[in-house]
Backbone as CSV, one residue per row, in Angstrom:
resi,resn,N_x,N_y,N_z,CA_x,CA_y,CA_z,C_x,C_y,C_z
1,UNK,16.764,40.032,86.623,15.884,40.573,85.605,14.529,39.891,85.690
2,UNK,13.589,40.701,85.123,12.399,40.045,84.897,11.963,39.392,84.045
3,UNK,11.404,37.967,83.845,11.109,37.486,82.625,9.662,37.947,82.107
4,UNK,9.471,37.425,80.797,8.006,38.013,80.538,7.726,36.422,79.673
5,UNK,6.344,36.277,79.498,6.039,35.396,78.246,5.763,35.290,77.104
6,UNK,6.703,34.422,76.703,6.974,34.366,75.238,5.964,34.402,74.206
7,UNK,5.223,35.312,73.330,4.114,35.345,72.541,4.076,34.014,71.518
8,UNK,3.147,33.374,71.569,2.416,32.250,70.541,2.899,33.093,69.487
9,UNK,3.278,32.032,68.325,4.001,32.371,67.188,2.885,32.024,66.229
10,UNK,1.504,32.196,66.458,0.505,31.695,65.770,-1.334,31.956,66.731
11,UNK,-2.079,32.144,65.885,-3.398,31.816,66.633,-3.584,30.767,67.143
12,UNK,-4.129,30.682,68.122,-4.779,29.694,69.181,-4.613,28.982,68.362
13,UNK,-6.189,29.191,67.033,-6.419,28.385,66.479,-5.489,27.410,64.940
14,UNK,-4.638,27.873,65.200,-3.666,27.762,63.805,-3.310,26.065,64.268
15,UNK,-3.216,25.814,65.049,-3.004,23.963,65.129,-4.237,22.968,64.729
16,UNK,-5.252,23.476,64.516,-6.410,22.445,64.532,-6.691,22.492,63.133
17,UNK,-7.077,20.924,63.012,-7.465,20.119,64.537,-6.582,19.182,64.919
18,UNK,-5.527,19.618,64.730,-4.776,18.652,65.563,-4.465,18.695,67.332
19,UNK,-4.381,20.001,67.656,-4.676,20.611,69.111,-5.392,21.991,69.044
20,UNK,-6.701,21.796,69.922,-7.809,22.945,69.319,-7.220,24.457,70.101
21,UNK,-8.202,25.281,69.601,-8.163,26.874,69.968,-7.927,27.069,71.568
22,UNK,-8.599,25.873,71.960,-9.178,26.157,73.814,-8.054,25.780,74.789
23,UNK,-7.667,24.612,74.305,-6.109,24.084,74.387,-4.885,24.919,74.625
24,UNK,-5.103,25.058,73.364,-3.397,26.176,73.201,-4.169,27.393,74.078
25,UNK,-4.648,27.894,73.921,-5.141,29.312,74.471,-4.683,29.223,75.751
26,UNK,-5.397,28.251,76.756,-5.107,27.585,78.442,-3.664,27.363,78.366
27,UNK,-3.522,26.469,77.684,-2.033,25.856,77.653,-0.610,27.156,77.854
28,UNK,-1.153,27.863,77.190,-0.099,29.024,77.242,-0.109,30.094,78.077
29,UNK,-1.630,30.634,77.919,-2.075,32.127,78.053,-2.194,31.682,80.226
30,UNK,-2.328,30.558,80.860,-2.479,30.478,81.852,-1.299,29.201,82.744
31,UNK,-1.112,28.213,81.891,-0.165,27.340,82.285,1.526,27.795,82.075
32,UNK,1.505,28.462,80.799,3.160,28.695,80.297,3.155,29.888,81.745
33,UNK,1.929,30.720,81.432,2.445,32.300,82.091,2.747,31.494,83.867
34,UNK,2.111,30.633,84.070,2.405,30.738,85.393,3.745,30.308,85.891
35,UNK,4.243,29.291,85.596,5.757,29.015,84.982,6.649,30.488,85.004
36,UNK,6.045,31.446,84.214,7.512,32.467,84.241,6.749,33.133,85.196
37,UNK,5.836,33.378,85.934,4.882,34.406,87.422,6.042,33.759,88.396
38,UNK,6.385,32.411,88.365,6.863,31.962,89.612,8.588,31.683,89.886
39,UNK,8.814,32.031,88.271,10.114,31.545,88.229,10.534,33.454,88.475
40,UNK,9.994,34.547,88.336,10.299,35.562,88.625,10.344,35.928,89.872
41,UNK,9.048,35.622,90.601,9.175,35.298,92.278,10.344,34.746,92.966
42,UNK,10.739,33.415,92.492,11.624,32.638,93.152,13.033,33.895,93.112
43,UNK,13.277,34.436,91.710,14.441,35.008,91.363,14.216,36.403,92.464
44,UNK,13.036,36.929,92.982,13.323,38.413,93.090,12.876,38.388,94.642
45,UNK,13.029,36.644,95.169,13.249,36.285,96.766,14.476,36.246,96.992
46,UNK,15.455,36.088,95.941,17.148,36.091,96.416,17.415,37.359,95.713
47,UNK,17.326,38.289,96.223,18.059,39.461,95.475,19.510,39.451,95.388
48,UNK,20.327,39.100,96.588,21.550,38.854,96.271,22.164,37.880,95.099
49,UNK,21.353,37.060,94.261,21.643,36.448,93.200,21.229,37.069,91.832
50,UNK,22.116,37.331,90.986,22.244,38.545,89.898,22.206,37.740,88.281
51,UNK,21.166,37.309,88.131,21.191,36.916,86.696,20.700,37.918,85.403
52,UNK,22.067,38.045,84.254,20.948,38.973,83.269,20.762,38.028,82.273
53,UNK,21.313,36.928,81.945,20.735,35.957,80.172,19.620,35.931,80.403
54,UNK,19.643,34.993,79.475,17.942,34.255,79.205,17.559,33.361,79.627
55,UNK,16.526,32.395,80.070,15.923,31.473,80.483,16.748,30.398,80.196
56,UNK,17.260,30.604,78.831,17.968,29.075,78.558,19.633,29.034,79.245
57,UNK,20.215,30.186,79.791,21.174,30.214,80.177,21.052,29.986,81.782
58,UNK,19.755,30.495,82.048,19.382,30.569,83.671,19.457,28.545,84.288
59,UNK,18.630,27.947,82.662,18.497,26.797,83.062,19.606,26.022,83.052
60,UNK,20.722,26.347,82.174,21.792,25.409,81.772,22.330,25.482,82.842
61,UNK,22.589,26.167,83.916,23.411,26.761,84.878,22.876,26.270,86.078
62,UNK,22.306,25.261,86.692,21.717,25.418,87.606,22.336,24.964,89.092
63,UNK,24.159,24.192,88.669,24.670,24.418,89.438,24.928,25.935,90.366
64,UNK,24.995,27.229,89.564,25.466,28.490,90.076,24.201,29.224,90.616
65,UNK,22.713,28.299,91.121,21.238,29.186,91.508,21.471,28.580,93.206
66,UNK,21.522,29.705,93.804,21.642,29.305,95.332,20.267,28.099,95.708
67,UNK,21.385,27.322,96.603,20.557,26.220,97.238,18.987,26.643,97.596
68,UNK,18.713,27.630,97.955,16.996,27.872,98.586,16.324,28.451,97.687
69,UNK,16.794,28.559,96.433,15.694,28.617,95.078,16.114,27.888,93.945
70,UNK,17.238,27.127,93.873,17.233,26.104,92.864,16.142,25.339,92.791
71,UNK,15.266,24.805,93.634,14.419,23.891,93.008,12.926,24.770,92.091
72,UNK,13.213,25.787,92.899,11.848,26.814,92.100,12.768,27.090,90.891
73,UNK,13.570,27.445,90.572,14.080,27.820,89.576,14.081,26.503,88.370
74,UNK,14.763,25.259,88.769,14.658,24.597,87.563,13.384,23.888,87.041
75,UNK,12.158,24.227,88.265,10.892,23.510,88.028,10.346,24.850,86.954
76,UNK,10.193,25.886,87.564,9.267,27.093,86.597,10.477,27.302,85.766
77,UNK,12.112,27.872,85.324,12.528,28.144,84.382,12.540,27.073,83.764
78,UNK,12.561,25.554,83.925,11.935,24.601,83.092,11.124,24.615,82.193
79,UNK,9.937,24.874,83.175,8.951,24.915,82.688,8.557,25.991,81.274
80,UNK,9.010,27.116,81.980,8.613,28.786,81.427,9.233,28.421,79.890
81,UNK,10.744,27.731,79.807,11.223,27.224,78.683,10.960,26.122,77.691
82,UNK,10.962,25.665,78.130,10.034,24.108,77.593,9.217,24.578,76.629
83,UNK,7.856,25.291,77.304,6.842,25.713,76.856,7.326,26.817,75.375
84,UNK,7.997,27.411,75.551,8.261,28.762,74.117,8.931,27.563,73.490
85,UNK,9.839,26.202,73.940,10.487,25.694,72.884,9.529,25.139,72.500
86,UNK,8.340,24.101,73.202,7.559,23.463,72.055,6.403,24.615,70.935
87,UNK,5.902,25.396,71.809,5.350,25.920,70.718,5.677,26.020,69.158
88,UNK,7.359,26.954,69.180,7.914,26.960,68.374,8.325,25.705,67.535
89,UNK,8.334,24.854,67.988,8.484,23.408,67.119,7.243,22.993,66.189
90,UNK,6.252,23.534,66.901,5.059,23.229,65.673,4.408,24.246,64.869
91,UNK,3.869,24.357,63.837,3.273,24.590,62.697,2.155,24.090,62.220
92,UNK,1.971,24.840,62.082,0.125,24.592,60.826,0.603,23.802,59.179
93,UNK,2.058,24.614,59.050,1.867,24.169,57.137,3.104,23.159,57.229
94,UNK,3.024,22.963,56.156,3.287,21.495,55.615,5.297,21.784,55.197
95,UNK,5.687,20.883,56.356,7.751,21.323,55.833,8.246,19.581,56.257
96,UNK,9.385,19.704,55.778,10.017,18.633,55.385,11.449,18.423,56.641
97,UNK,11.893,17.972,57.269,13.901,17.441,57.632,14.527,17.816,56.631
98,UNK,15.685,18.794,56.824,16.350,18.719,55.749,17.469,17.649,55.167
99,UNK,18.167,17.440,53.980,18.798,16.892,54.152,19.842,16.322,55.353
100,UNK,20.519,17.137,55.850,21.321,17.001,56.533,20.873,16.292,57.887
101,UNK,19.808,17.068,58.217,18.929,16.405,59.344,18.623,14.633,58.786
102,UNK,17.540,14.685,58.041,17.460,13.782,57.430,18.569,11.953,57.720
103,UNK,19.850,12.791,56.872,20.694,11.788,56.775,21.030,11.109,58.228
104,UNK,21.330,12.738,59.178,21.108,11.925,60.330,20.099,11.568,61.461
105,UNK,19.087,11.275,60.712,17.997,10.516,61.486,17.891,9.143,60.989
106,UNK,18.073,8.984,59.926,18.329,7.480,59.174,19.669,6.674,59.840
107,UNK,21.276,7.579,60.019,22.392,7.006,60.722,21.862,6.908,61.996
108,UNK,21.203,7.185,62.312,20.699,7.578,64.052,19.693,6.222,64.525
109,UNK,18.676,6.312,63.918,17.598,4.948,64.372,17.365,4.585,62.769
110,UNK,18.244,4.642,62.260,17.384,3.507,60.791,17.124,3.653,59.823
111,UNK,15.579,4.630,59.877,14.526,5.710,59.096,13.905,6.448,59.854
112,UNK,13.108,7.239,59.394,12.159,8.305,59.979,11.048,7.408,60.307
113,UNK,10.432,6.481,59.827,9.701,6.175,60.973,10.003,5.326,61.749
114,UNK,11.304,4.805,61.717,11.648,3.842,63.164,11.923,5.470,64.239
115,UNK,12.402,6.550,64.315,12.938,7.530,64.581,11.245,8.240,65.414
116,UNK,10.586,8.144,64.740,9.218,8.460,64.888,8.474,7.819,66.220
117,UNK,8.501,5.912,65.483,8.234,5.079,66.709,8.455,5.556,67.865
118,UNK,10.125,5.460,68.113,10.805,5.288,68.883,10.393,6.871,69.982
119,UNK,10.436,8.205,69.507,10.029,9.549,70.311,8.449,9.147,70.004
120,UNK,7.435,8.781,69.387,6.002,8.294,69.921,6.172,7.499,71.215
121,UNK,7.086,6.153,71.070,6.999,5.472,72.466,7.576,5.980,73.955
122,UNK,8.998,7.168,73.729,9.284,8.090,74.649,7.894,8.743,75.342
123,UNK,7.082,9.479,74.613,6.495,9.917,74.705,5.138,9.768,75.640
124,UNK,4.423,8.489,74.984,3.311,7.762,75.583,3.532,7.415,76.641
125,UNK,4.917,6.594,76.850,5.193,5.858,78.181,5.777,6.566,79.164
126,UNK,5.991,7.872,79.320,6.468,8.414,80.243,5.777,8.434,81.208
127,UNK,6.493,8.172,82.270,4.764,7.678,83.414,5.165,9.151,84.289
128,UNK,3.616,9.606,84.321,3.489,10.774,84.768,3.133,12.160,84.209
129,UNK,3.478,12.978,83.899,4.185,14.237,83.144,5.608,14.019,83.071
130,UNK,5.613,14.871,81.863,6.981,15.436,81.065,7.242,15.527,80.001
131,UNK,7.896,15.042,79.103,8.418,15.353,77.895,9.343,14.370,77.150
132,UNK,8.900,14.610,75.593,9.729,13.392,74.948,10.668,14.448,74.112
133,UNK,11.864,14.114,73.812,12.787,14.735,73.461,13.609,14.211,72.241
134,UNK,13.882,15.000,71.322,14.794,14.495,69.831,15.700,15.521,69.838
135,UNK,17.425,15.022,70.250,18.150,15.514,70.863,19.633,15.879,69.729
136,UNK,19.940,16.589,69.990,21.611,16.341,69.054,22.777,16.660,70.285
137,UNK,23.928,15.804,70.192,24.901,16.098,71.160,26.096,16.883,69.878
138,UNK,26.653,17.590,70.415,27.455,18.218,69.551,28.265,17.823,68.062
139,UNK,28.591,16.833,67.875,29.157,16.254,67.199,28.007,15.596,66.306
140,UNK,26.303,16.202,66.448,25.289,15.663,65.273,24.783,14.735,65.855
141,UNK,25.399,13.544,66.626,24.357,12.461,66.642,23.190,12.398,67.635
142,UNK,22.336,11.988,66.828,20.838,12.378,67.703,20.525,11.376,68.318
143,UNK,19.553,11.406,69.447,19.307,10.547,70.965,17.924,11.045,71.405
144,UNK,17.127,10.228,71.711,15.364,10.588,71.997,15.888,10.273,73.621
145,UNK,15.665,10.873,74.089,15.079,10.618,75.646,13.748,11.170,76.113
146,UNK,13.609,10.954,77.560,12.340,11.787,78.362,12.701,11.893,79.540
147,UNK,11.854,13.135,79.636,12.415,13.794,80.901,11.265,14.034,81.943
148,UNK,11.365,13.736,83.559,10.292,13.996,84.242,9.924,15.600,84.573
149,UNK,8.910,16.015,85.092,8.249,16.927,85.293,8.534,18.322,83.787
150,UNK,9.142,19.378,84.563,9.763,20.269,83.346,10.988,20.275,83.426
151,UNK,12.028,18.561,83.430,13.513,18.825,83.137,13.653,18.683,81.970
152,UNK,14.789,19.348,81.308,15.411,19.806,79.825,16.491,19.104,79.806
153,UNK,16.895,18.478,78.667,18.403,17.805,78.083,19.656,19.013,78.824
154,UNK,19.473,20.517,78.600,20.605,21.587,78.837,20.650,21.385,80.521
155,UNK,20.079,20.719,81.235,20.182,20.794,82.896,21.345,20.018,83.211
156,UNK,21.868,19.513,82.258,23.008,18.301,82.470,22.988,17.691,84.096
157,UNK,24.018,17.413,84.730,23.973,16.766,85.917,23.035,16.478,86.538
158,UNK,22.567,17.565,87.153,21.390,17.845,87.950,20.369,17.028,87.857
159,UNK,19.910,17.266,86.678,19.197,16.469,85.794,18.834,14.952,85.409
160,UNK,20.612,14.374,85.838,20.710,13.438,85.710,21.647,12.819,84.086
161,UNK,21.570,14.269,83.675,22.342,13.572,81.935,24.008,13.766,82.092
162,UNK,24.698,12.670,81.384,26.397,12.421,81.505,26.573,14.099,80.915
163,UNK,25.852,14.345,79.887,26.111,15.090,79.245,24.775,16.361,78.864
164,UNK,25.548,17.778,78.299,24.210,18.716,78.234,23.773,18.405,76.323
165,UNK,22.808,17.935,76.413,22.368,18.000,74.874,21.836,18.845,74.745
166,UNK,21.807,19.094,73.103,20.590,20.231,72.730,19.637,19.309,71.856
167,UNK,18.388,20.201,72.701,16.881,19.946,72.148,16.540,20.221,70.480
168,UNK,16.254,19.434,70.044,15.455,19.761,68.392,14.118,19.893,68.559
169,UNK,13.320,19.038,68.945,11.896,19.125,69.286,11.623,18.142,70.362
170,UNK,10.196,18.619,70.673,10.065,18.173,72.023,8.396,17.687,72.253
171,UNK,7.539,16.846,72.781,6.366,16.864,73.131,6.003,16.758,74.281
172,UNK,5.114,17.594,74.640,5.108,17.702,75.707,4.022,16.857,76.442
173,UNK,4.115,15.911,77.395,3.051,14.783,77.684,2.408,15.034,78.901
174,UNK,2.472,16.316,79.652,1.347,17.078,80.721,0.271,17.382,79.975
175,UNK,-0.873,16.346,81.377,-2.249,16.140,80.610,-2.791,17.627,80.419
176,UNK,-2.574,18.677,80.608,-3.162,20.467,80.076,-2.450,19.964,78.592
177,UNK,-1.692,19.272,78.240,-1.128,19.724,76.381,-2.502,19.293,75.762
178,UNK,-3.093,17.989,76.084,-4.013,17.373,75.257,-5.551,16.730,76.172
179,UNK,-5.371,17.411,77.394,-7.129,16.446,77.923,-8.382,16.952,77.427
180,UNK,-8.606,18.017,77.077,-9.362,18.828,76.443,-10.201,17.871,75.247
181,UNK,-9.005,17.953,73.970,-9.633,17.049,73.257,-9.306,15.765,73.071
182,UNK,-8.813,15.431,73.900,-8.182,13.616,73.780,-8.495,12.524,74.914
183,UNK,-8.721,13.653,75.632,-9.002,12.834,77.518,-7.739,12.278,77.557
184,UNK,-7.778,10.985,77.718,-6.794,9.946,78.288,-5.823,9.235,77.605
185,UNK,-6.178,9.544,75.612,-5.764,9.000,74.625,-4.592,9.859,74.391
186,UNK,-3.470,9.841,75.135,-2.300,10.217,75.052,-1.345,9.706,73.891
187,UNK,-1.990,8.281,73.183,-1.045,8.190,72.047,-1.662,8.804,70.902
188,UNK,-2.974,8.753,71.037,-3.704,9.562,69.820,-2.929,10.988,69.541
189,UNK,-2.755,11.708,71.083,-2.361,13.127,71.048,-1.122,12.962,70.110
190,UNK,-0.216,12.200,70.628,1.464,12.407,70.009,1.136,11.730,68.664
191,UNK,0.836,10.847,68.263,0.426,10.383,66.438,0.426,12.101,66.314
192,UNK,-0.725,12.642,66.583,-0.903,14.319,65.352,-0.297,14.909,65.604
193,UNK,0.542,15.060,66.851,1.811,15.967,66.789,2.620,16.280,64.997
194,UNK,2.740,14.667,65.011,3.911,14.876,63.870,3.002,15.494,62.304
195,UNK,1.823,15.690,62.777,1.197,16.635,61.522,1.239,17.814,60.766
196,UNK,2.252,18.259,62.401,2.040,19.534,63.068,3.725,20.092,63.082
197,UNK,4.553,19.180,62.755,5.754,19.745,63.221,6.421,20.695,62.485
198,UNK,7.401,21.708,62.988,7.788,22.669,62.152,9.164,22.326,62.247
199,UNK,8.992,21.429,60.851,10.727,20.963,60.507,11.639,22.328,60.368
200,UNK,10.879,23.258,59.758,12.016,23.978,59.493,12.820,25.000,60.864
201,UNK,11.600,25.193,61.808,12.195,25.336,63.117,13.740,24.028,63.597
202,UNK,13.277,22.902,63.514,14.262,22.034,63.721,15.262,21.806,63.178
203,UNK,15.064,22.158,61.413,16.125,22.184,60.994,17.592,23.210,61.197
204,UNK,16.375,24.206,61.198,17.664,25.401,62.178,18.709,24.998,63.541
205,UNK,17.513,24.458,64.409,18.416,24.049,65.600,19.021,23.234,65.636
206,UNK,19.041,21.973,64.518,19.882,20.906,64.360,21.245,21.933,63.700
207,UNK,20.677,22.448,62.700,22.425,23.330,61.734,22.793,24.410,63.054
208,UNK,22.137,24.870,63.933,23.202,25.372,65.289,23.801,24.864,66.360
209,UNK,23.469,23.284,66.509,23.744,22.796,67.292,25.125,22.529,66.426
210,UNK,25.074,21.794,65.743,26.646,21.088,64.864,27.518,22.048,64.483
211,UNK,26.967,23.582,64.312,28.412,24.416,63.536,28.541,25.456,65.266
């Protein structure tokens, strides 16, 4: 099948100023799209390989993508995914963790802002590109990691994880998220992230991950 890209759930400008109009606009309208341009290529060079899910099933799977396009596949369906999940994680207006979340982010690292620290310092220090990650493994308990280039917690093995987690939110630390208006100040960028976050997106994916 063919993928397409996922529409911004908001104007350009609906993040600022925490990440401006020019930003998101590039960030998506030319970086996300190229991500699914190439991850469709890679797929419609093996015709004998027959996928119909979705991106997130294409990625979880990446044992079953023949050897001579697995690596195009988990770099752009990475990528192509990544990108619709962080968008969707942030927001313009003002939401809260819900309880449940909540309780377990406090059993998890402490409080919310040791929890905070801790995916700020994922984040900053990732040397290179990639992504900082606030994770739930089935059973609720949550785990920050980071991941290089566009790998995802759902890549399990491959990847490198014992196990496949699911993503709650994510930041993304490829200098196109923030050089525009931050240059080099990569911790500045992730501080306003959390200005920006759309708990209630997360809270959903935390209550689907556990039931």
């Amino acid at each position: 099948m063919k993928y397409e890209i996922k529409p911004l759930p908001y104007s350009y400008d609906a993040l600022e100023p925490w990440i401006d109009a020019r930003t998101v606009e590039i960030h998506h309208d030319k970086h996300q799209a190229a991500y699914v341009a190439k991850l469709n290529a890679a797929l419609q060079s093996c015709p004998d390989f027959v996928h119909e899910g979705s991106i997130l099933s294409l990625i979880s799977h990446l044992d079953a993508i023949p050897a001579n396009i697995m690596t195009a596949v988990r770099n752009n369906g990475g990528g192509a995914y990544n990108h619709a999940f962080y968008w969707d994680g942030l927001s313009a207006g003002k939401t809260s963790p819900s309880e449940n979340l909540s309780l377990a982010i406090n059993e998890a690292f402490g409080s919310f802002d040791k929890m905070k620290a801790m995916l700020s310092d994922a984040a900053v220090n990732r040397f290179g590109s990639g992504w900082a990650w606030l994770c739930s493994s089935e059973n609720g308990d949550l785990s920050i990691i980071s991941t290089p280039n566009q790998d995802n917690p759902v890549m399990g093995a491959i990847a490198g994880f014992r196990e496949k987690l699911t993503p709650l939110f994510t930041i993304d630390v490829w200098e196109h998220a923030y050089y525009l208006k931050y240059q080099n100040r990569r911790n500045e960028y992730v501080e306003n992230i959390f200005n920006i976050i759309n708990w209630n997106t997360v809270n959903q994916r935390y209550f689907k991950a556990i039931s």
